[in-house]
C-alpha positions as a printed Julia matrix, in Angstrom:
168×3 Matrix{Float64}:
   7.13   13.98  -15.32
   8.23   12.4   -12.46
  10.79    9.15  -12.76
  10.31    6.17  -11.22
  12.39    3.16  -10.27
  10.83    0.09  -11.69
  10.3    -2.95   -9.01
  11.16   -5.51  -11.28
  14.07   -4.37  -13.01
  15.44   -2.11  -11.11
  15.73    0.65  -13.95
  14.37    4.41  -13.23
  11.7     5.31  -16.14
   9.29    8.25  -16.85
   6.41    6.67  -18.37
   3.97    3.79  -18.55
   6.09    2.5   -21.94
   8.9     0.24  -19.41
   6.1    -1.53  -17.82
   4.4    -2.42  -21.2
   7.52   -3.17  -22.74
   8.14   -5.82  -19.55
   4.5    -7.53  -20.11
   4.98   -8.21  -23.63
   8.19  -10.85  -23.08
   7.58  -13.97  -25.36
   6.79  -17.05  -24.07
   9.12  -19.76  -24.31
   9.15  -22.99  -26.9
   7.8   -25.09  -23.92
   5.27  -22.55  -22.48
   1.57  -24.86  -23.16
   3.72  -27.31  -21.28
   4.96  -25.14  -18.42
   0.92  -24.0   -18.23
   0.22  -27.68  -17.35
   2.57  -28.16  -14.96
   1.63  -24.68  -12.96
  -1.75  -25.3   -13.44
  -1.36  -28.72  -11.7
   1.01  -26.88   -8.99
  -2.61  -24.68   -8.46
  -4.15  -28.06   -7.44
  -2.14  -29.14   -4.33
  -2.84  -25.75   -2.65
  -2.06  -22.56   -1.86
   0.47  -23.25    1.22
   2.38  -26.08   -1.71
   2.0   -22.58   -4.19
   3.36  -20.32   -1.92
   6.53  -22.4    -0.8
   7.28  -22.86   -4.58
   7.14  -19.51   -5.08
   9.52  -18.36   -1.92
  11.82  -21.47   -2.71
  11.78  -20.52   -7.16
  10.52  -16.52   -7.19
  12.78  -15.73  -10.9
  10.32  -18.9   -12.53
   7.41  -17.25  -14.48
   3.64  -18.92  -13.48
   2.36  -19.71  -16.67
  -0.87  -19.59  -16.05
  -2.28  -17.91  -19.57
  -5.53  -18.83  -21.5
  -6.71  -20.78  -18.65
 -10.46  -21.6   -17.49
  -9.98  -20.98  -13.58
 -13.54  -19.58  -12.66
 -14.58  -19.33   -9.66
 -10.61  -20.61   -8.08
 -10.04  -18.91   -4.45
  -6.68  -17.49   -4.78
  -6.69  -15.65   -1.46
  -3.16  -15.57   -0.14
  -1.67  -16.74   -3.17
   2.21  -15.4    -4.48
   0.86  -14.91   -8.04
   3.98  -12.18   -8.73
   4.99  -12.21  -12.25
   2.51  -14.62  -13.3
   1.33  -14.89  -16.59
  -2.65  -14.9   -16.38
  -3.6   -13.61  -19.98
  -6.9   -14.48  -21.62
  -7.86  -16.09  -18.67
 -11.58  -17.09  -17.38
 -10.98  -15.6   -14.02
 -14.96  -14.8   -13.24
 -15.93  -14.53   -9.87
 -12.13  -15.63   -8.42
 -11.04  -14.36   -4.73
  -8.26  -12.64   -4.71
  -7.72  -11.79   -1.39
  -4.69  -10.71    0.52
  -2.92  -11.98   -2.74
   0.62  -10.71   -4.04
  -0.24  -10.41   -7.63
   2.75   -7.76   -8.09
   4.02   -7.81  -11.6
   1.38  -10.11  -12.73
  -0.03   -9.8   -16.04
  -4.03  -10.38  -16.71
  -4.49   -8.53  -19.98
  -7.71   -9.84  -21.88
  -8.93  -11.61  -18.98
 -12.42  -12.19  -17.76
 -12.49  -11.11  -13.83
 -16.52   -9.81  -13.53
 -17.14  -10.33   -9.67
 -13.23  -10.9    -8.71
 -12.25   -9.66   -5.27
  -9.39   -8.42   -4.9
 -10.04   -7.12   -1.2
  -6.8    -6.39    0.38
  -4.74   -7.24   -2.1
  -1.49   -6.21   -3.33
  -1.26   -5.02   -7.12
   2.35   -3.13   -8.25
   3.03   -3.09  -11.95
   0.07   -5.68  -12.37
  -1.28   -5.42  -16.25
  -4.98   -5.55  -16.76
  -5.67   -4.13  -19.78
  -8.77   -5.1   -21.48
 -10.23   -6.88  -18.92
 -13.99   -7.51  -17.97
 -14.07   -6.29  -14.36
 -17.81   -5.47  -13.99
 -18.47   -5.89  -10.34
 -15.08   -6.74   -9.28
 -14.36   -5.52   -5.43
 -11.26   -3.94   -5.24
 -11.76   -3.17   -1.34
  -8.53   -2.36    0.43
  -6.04   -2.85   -2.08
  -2.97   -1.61   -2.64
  -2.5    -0.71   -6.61
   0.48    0.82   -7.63
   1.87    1.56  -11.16
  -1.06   -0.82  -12.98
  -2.5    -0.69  -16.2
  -6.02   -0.7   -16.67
  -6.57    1.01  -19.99
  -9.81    0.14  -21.86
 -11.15   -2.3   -19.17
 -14.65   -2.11  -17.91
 -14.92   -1.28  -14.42
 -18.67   -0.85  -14.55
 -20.08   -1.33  -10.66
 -16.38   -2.36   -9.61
 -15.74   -1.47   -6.02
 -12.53    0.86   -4.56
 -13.73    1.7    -1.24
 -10.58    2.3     0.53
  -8.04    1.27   -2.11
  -4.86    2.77   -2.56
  -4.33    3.63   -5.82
  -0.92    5.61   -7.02
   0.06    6.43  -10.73
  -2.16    3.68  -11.98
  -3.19    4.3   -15.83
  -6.86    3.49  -16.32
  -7.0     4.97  -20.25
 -10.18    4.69  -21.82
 -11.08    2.72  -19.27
 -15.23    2.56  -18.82
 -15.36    3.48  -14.72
């Protein structure tokens, strides 16, 4: 087994246990209300997003249980974001950071996530029927029991990723 050093911690591990065991963090006391507020930060823009991000990267985009179909992310910082149970259906995701970023349960059929960057992203369980994964760059993800059914990797890079019972 080869050992690893994780991105976000900075600790060396030899299985796919540390990154679960980062994704499943509780949310804090105030964490509908933090959803609110980063959901309204979504609305000014992706340049307003992005310079939050750079100026704040330790704060945690709660972003969970949210209907965002159809949103154009490209070129969004959505590290460490918190995008569980999410309605992300036929989002654009391209040439966005979404390192870190958890999306377990979500819905992302027809997402493209062309040319974007995906290290230690969580995506278990997700509906990704159709998605376009074109040119991306996944690294350490987990994608166990999600549906990949007519999902597009043409030219993805795609190292140690765990797709486990996924449906390909």
């Amino acid at each position: 087994t080869e050992v690893v050093l994780c991105k976000s911690c900075h600790e060396s591990f030899s299985g796919i246990e540390h990154i679960m065991s980062t994704k499943q963090k509780k949310p804090p006391e105030n964490a509908i209300a933090l959803r609110n507020e980063h959901r309204e930060r979504l609305e000014h823009g992706k340049q307003k997003w992005n310079k939050w991000r750079e100026a704040e990267p330790e704060v945690t985009p709660y972003l969970f249980d949210s209907d965002l179909h159809g949103h154009d992310f490209s070129g969004y910082d959505l590290s460490n974001a918190d995008l569980t149970d999410c309605d992300l259906r036929e989002c654009t995701f391209v040439k966005a950071k979404l390192d870190n970023a958890d999306l377990s349960f979500s819905k992302l059929t027809g997402a493209n996530f062309s040319k974007a960057t995906l290290i230690e992203v969580a995506m278990g369980e997700c509906d990704l029927k159709s998605a376009n994964f074109t040119q991306a760059m996944i690294l350490f993800g987990l994608f166990g029991q999600s549906n990949f059914e007519g999902a597009n990797f043409s030219g993805a890079l795609a190292k140690d990723a765990v797709f486990d019972y996924a449906y390909m």
